[in-house]
C-alpha positions as a LaTeX table, in Angstrom:
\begin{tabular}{lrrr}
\hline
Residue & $x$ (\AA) & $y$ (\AA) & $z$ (\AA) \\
\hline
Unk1 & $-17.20$ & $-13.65$ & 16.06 \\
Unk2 & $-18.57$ & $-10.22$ & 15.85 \\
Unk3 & $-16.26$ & $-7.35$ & 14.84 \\
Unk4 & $-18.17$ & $-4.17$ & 16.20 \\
Unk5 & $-16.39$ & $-0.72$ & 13.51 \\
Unk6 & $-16.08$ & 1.85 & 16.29 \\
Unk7 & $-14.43$ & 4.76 & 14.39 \\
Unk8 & $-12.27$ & 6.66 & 15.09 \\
Unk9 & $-11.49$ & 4.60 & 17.96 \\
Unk10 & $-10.49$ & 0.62 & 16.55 \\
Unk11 & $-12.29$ & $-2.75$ & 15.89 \\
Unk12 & $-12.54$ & $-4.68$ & 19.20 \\
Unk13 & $-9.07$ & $-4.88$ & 21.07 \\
Unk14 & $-7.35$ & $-2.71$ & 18.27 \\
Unk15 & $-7.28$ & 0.90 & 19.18 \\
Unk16 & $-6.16$ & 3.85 & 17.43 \\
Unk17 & $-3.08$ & 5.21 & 18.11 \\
Unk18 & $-2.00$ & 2.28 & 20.50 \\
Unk19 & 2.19 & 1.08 & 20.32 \\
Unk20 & 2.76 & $-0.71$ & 18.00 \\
Unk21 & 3.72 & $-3.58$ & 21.26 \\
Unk22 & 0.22 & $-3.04$ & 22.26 \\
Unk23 & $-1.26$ & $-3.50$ & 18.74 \\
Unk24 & 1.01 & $-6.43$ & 17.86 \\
Unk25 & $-0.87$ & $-8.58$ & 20.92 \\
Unk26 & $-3.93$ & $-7.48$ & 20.59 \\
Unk27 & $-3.84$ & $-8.59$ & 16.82 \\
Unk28 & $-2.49$ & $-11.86$ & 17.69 \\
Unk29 & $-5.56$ & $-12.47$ & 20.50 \\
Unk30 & $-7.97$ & $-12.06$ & 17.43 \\
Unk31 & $-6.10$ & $-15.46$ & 16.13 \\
Unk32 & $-8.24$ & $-18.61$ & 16.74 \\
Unk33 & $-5.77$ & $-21.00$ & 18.29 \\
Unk34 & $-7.56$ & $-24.08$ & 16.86 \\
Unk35 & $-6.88$ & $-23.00$ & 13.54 \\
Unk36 & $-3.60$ & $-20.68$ & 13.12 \\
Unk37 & $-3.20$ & $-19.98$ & 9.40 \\
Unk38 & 0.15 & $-20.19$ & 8.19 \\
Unk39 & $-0.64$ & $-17.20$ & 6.30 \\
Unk40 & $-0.89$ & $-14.96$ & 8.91 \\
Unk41 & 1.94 & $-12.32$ & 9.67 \\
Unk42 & 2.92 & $-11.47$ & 13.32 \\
Unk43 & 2.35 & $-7.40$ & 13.80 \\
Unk44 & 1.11 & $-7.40$ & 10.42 \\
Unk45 & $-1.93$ & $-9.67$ & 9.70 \\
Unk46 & $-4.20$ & $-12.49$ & 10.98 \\
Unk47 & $-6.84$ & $-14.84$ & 9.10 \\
Unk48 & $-9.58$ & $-16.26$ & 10.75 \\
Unk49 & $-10.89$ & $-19.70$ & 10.04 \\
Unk50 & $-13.37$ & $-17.75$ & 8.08 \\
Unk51 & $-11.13$ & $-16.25$ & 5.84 \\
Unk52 & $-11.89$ & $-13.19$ & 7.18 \\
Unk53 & $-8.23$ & $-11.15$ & 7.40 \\
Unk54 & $-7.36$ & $-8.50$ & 10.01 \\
Unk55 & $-4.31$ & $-6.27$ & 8.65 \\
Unk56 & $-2.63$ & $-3.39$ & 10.99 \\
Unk57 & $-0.58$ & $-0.40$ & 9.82 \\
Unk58 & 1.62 & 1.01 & 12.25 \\
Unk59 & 3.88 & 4.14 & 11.97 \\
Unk60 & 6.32 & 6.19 & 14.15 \\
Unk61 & 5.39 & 3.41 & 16.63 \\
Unk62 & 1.60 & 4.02 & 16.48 \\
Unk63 & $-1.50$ & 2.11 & 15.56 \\
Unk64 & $-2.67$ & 4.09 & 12.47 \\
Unk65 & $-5.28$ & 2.24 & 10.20 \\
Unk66 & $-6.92$ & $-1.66$ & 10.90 \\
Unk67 & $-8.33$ & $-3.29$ & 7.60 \\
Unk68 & $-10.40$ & $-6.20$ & 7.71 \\
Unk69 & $-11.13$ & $-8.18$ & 4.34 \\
Unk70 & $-14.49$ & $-10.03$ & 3.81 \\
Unk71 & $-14.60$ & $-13.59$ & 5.24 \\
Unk72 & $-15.43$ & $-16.58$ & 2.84 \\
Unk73 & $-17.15$ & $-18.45$ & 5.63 \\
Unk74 & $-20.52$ & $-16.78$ & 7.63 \\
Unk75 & $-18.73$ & $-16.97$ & 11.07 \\
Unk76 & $-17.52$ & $-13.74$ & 11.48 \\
Unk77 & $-19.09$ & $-10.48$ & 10.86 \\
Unk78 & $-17.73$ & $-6.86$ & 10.75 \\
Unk79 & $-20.42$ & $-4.42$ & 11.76 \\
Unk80 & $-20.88$ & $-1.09$ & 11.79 \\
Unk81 & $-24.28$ & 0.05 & 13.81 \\
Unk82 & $-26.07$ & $-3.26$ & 12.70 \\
Unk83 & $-25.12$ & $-2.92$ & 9.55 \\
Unk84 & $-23.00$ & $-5.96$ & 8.46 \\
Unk85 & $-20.67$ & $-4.41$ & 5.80 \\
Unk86 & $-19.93$ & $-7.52$ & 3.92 \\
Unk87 & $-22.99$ & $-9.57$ & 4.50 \\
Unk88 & $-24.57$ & $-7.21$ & 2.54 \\
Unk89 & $-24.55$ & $-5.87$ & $-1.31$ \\
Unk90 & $-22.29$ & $-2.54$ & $-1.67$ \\
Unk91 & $-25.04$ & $-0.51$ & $-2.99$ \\
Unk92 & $-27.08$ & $-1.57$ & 0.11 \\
Unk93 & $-23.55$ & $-0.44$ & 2.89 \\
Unk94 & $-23.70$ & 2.66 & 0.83 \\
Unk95 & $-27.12$ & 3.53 & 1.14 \\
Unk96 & $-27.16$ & 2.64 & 4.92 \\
Unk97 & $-24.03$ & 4.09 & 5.24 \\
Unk98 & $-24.97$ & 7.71 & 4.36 \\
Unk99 & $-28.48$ & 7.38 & 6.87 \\
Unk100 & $-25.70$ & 8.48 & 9.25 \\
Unk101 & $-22.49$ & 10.38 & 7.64 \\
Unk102 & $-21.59$ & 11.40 & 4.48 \\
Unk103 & $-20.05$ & 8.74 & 2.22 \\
Unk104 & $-18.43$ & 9.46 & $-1.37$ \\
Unk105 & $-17.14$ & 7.73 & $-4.35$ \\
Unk106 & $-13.30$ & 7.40 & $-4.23$ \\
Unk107 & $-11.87$ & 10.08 & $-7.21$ \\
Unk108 & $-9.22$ & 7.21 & $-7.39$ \\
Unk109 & $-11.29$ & 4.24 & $-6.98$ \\
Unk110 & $-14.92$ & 4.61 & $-8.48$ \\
Unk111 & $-16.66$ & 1.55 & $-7.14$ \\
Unk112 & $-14.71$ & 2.45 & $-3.48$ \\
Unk113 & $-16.31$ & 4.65 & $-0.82$ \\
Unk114 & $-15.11$ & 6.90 & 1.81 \\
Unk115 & $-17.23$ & 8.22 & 4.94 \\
Unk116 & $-14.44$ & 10.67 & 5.99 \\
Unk117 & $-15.92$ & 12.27 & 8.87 \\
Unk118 & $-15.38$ & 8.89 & 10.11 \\
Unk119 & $-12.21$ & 7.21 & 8.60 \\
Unk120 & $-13.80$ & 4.63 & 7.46 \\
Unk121 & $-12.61$ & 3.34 & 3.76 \\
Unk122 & $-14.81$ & 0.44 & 1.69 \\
Unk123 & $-12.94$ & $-1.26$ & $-1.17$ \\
Unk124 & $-13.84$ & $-3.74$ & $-4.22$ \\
Unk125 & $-11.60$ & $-3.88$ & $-7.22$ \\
Unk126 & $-14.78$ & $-3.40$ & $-9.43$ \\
Unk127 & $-18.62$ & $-2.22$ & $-9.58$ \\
Unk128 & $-21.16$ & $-4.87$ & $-10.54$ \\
Unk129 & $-23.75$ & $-3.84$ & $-8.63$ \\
Unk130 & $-26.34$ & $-5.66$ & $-10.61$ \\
Unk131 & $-24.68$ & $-8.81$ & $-10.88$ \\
Unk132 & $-24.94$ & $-10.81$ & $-7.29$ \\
Unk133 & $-23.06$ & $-13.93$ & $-9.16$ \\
Unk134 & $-19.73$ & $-11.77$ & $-9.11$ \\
Unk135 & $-19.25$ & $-10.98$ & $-5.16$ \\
Unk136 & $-15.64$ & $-9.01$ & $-5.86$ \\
Unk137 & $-17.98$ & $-6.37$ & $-7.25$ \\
Unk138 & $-21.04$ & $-6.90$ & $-5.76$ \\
Unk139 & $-19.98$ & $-6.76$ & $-1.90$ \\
Unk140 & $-16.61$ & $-4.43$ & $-0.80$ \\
Unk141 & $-13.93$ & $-6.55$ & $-0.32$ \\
Unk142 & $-12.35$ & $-4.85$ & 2.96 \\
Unk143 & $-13.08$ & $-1.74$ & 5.00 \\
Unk144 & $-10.29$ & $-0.04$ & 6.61 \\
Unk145 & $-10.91$ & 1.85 & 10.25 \\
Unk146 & $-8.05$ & 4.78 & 10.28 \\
Unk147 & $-6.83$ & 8.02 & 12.47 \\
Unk148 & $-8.05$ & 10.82 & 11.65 \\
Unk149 & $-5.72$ & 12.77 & 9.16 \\
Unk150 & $-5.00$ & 9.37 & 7.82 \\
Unk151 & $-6.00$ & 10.24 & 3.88 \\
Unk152 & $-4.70$ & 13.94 & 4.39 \\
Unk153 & $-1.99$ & 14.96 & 1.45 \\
Unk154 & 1.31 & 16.56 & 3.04 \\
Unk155 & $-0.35$ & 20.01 & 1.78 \\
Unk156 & $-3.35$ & 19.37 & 4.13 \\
Unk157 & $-1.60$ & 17.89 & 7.06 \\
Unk158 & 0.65 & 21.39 & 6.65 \\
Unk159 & $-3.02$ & 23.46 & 6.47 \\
Unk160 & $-4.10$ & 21.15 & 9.47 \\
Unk161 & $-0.94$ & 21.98 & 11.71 \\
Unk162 & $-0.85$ & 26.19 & 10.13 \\
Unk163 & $-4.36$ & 26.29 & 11.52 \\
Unk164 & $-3.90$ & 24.72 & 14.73 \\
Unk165 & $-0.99$ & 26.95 & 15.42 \\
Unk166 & $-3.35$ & 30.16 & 14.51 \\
Unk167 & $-6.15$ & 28.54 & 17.05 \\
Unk168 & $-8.34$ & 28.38 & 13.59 \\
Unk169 & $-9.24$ & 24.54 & 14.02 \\
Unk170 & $-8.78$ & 21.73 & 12.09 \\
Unk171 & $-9.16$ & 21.29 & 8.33 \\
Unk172 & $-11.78$ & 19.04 & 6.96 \\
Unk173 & $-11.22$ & 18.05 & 3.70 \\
Unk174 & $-9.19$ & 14.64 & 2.98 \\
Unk175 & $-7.68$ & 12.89 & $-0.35$ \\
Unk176 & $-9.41$ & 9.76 & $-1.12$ \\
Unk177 & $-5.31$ & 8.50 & $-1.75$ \\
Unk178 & $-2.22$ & 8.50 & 0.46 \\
Unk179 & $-0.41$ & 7.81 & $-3.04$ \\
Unk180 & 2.37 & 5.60 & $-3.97$ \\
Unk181 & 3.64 & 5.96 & $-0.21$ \\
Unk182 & 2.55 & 6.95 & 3.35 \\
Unk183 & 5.60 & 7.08 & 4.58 \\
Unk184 & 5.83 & 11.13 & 4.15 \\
Unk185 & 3.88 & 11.04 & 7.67 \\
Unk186 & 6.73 & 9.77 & 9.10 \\
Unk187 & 8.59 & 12.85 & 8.82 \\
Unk188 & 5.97 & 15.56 & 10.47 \\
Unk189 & 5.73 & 16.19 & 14.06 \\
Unk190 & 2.30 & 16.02 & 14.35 \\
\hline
\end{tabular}
């Protein structure tokens, strides 16, 4: 199955800023029936026969951030414009990657990326970018697909919100870490 990256919008059925309801069943219709892992976690998480896994993070009742972890098996296949993101060496999804939007090195994560004009986040524990015998640091391990103002610290989503209330815009610039929690989102009114 082919799992087109449409940011910021969602991964096939799973859409950005959907109820958490909504997100719950369209997770579960990503399940193959003929092979229902025992593993998988209602409104949380799904694995594929592949291996592939599709996580959801929901808060204040809202679709916030999909992640998707590389499949052991070639059956499925997590695209972003043509570019299969774990088919394909990290080095490679970077290079490709910044053809159309700026991608950076996580200040947290070294051998993760960020494209944050489009929410999209590419993780591997390690680098070993010359080593193709060592795939956990040769290809990213997941991507995660996520709102905008997602990686924003509560200092920036305060900017954000000051701005928009002087009709100044938006601000740009994002954390490549929510930190030990997310959960400080919970308490704006965004």
């Amino acid at each position: 199955m082919k799992f087109d990256l449409a940011p910021p919008t969602g991964v096939g059925p799973l859409l950005i800023g959907m109820t958490r309801d909504a997100a719950s069943s369209a997770l579960d219709s990503l399940r193959d029936l003929r092979a229902i892992s025992e593993s998988d976690s209602p409104g949380q998480h799904v694995f594929r026969p592949s291996g592939l896994m599709i996580g959801i993070e929901c808060t204040r009742n809202t679709l916030q951030a999909i992640q998707l972890w590389r499949p052991t098996a070639p059956t499925d296949h997590v695209v972003f414009r043509d570019l299969d993101v774990f088919a394909h060496p990290a080095r490679e999804v970077v290079e490709r990657m910044s053809e159309y939007t700026t991608i950076e090195a996580s200040a947290d994560e070294p051998a993760s990326f960020i494209a944050p004009d489009l929410l999209l986040s590419f993780w591997r524990p390690f680098a070993a970018d010359d080593e193709p015998d060592e795939e956990q640091g040769y290809y990213f391990s997941s991507v995660l697909l996520a709102k905008p103002g997602y990686y924003d610290t509560p200092a920036q989503v305060a900017e954000r919100l000051r701005q928009g209330a002087l009709g100044e815009g938006t601000a740009t610039s994002r954390s490549t870490s929510r930190g030990d929690s997310g959960d400080w989102l919970d308490a704006l009114t965004l």
